[in-house]
ZATILO-980047 format. One record per residue: residue in three letters; x, y, z of N, C-alpha, C in turn. Coordinates in steps of 0.05 Angstrom, whole numbers, plus 5000, padded with zeros to 4 digits. Each point is the difference from the previous one (the first is absolute). Layout:
<rs>
AlaXYZXYZXYZ/...
</rs>
This chain:
<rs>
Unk555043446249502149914982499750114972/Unk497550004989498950164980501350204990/Unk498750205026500150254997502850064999/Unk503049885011502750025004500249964976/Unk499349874980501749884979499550154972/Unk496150195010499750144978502350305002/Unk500350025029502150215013501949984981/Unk501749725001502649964991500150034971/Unk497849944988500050094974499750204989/Unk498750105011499050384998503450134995/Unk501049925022502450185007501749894978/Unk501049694986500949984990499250034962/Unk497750075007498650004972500050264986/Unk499650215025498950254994502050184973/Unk498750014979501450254981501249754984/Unk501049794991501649894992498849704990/Unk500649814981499749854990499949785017/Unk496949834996497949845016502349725010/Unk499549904970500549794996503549965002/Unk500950125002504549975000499850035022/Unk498050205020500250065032499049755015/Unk498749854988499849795016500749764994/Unk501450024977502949794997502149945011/Unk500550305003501850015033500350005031/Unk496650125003499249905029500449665008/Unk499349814973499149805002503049895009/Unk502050054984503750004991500649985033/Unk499050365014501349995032498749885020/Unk496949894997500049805016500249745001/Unk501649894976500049774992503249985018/Unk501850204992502850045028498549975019/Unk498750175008499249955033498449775005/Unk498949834985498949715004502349785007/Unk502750094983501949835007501550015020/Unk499850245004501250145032499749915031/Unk496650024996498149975015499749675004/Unk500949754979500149835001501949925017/Unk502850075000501649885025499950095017/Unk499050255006500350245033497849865015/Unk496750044994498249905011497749904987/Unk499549665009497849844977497050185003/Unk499850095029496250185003501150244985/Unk502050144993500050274985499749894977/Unk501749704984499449884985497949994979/Unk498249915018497249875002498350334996/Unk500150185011498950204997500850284970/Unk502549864989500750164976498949834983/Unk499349785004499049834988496150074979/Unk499849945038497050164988500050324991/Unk501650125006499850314992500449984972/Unk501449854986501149954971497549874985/Unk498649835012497249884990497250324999/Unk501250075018498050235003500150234982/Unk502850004985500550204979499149884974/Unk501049774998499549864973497049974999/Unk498449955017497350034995499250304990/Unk501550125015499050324991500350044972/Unk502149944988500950034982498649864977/Unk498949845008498649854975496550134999/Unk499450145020497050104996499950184985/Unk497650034984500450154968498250265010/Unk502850254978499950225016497050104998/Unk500550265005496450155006499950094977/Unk498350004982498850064970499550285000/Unk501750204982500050195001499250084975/Unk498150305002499050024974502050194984/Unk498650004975502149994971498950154990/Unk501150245011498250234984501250184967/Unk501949854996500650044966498649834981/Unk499449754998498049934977498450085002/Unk498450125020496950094998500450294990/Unk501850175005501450224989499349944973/Unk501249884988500549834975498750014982/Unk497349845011498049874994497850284991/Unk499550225027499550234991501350174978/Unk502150054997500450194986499849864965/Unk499549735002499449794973497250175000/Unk498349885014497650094986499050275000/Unk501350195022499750374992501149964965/Unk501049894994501750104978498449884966/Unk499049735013496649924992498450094994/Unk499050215018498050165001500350254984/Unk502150075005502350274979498449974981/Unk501149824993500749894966497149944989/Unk497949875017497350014987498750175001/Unk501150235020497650245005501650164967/Unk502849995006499950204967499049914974/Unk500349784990499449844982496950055003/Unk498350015024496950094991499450344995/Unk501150055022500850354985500150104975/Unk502849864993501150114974499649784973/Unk498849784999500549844984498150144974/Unk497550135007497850114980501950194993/Unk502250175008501450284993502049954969/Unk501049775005501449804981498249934973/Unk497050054995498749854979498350144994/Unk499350174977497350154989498049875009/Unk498350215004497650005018497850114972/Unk498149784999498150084976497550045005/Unk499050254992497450085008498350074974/Unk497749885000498050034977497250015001/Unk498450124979497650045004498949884974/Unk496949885000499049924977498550204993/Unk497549964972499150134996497450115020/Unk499950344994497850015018501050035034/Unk503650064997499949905033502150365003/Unk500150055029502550224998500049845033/Unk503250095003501050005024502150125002/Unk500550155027502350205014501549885016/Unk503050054995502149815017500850245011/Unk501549905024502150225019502949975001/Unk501349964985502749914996501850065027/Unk502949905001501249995028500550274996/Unk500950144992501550255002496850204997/Unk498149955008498350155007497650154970/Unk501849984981498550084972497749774998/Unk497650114980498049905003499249954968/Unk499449774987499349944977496449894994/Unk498450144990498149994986499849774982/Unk500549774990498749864978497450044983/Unk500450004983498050054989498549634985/Unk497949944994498949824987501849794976/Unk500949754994501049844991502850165001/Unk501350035027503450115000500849755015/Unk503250024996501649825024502450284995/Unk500649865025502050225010502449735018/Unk502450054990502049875015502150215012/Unk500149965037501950095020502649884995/Unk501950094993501949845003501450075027/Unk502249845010500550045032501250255006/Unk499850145014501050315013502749875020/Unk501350174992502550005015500750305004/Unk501350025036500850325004501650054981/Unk500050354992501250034976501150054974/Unk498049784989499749844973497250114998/Unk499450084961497150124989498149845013/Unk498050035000496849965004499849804971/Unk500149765000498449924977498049864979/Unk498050054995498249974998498349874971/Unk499149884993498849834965496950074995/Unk499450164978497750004996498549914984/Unk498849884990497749924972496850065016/Unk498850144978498050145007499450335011/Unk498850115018499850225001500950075033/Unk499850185015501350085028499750275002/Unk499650115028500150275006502450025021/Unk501950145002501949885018500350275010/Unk499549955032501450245021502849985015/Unk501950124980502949895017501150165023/Unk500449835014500050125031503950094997/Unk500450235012503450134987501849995021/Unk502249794985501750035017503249984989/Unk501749895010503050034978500549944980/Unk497949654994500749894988498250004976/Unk500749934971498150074977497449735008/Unk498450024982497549944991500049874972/Unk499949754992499650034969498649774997/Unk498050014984497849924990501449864970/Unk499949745001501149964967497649804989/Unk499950104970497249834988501549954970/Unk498849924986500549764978501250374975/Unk499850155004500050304983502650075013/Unk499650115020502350115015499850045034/Unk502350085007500050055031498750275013/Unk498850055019499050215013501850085029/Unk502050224998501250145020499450105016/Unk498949975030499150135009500750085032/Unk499850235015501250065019498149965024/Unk498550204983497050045030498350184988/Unk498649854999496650104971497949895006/Unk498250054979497349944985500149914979/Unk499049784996500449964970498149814983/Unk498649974982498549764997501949814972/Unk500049805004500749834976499149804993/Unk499550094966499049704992500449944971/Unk501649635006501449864976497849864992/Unk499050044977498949814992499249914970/Unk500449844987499649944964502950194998/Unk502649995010501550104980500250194998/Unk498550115023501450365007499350135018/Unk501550155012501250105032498550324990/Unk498949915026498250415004501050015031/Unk501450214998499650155031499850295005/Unk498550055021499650274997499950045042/Unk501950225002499550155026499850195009/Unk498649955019497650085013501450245025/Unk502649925018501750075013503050015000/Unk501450145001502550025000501049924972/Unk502749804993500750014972501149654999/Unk500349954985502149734988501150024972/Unk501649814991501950014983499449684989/Unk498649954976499449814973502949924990/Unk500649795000502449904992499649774978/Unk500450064981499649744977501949934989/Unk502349845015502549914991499549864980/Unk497349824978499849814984499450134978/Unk498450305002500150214974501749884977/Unk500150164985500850014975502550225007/Unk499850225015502450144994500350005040/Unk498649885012500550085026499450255012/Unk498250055018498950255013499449985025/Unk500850245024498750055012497650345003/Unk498549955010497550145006499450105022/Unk500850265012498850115028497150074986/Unk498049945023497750115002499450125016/Unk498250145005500150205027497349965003/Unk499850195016495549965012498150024978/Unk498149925002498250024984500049844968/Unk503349954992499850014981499949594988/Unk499050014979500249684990502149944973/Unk500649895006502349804973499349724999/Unk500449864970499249814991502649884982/Unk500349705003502549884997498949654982/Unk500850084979498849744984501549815003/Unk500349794996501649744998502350084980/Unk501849995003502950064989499950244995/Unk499650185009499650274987501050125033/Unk500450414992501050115014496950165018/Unk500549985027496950165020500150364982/Unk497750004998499850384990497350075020/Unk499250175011498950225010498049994973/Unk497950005014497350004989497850174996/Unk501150145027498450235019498750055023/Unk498150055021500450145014497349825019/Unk499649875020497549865015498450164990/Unk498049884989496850194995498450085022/Unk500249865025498050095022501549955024/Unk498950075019500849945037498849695001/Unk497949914985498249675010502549854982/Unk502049984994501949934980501049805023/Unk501149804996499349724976497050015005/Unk499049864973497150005011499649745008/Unk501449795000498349745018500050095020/Unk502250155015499350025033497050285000/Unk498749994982498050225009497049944976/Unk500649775000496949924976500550064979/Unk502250194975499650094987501949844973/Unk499450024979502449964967500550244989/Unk503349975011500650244988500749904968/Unk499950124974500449884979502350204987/Unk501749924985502150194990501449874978/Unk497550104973501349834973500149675001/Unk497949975016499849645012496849924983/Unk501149744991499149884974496749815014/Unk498950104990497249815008500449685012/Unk501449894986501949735012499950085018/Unk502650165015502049955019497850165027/Unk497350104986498250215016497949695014/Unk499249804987498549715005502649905015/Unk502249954997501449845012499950095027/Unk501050205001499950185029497049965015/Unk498050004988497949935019499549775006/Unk500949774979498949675015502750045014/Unk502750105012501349925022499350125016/Unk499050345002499350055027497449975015/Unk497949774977497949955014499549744996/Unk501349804992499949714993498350024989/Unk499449974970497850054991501149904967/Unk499049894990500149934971498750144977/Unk501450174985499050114977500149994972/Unk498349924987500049814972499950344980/Unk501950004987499450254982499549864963/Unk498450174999498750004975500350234985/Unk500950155011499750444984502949934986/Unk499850054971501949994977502950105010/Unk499550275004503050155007500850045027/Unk501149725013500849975024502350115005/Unk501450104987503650254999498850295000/Unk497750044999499150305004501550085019/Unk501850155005500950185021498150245006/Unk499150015032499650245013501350125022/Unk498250265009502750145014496750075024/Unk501249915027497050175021500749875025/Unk497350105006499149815042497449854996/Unk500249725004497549934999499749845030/Unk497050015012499249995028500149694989/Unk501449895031500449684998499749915025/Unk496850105012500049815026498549755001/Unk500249854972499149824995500249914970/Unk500549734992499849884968497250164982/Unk497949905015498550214989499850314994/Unk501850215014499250235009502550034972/Unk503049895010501650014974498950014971/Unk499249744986499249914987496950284985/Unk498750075017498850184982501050254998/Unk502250105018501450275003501449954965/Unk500849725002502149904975497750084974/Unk497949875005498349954973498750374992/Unk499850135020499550374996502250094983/Unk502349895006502150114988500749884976/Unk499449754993500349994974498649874986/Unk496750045012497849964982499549685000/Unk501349835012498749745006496849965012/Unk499849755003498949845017500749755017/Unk498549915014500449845011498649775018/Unk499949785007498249755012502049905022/Unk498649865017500549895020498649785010/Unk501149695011498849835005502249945026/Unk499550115025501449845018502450265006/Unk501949814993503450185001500949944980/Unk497949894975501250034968498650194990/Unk502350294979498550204990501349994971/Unk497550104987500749974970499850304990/Unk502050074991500550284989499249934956/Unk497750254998500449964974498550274989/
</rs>
């Protein structure tokens, strides 16, 4: 009897709306219940139960079918989750200068994304600002740097408290410090830009050659690297050029952490040389040959007099 009635529904169900189709099945045997009431009471009696036998059917709760759009849903929510945190860890450092520094006594070499390679030199910071395809390379200096720029479409520029450094794809060393910009290269060329000058200038330099750029003032060409061991921190050495006994002590307690008490009268003496600096000590008497000092030592305090 079952199996007839899931028949009868099949056929009357198939392709077409569940619940109106068996509003109406219910409609034509409810005629034929009344039909069947005056013709014969056992046919009666048997539409009877056949009508109990549907309404039971009808009330058993259907087969639980799965629902495969919220879980759709639900996935493509958290792929989109994941999106969104994987870029944000990617790119969130690309968005915010990146600051790199050294104390006294210290050097360290970075590898930047675009493949150029920066030297620090002893008490520098250097600020990355974020690279975008494009858009310049750009870069913050205080203190000193040897920079190898790796060449590609986009410029290079180096900007410090003096002026900006243009650069394509070079050699170059730079260093800001007390109020005035020295650079000198070593490879290929760049272009000194001192929009804060007094009359405004720019400066090509080409190989070999050095320019010097004072605090409000315009960069001029100085002359020409003195040696191949040039810069000399990257090679033990002080190069000196019209540099004042001061600024000759200062330079050695940063590149050797070292404290030096001066006592010698004419500390603005300007000289001009190479003195061997593979050590506070080794400096320090190359310094005192050259201008007739002396000198003591207790520790990593030295007294010049």
């Amino acid at each position: 009897m079952r199996a007839f009635i899931h028949k009868l529904k099949t056929l009357f169900f198939m392709g077409i709306d569940r619940k109106s189709e068996e509003r109406d099945v219910t409609a034509i045997l409810d005629n034929d219940f009344a039909r069947s009431r005056n013709v014969d009471p056992e046919t009666h009696q048997q539409w009877l139960r056949l009508r109990r036998t549907i309404a039971q059917g009808s009330t058993e709760a259907p087969p639980k079918r799965f629902r495969a759009v919220p879980y759709l849903v639900s996935a493509a929510v958290v792929l989109a989750l994941v999106t969104a945190a994987s870029y944000f860890y990617l790119f969130r450092d690309e968005s915010h200068p990146k600051r790199f520094a050294t104390g006294k006594g210290q050097q360290s070499t970075l590898l930047l994304h675009d493949s150029s390679e920066v030297t620090l030199s002893y008490a520098t910071e250097l600020v990355v600002h974020h690279l975008r395809p494009g858009e310049p390379r750009r870069l913050s200096l205080t203190g000193e740097a040897y920079f190898r720029v790796r060449h590609n479409d986009t410029p290079f520029i180096v900007s410090t408290g003096n002026a900006d450094v243009h650069v394509v794809g070079t050699e170059f060393n730079l260093r800001a410090r007390e109020g005035r910009l020295e650079v000198a290269v070593l490879r290929g060329s760049v272009t000194v830009d001192a929009p804060n000058g007094r009359n405004g200038s720019s400066l090509l330099l080409s190989q070999n050659q050095i320019a010097m750029c004072e605090q409000g003032d315009i960069p001029r060409r100085t002359g020409n690297i003195p040696a191949l061991d040039y810069p000399g921190w990257m090679h033990a050495k002080l190069y000196l050029n019209k540099t004042s006994l001061l600024t000759v002590c200062r330079e050695i307690e940063m590149r050797f952490d070292v404290v030096i008490n001066i006592q010698a009268r004419d500390v603005q003496h300007e000289m001009t040389g190479v003195l061997e600096a593979k050590s506070a000590e080794s400096a320090l008497r190359a310094l005192c040959e050259l201008t007739g000092n002396r000198f003591t030592h207790n520790g990593q305090e030295y007294t010049l007099y």
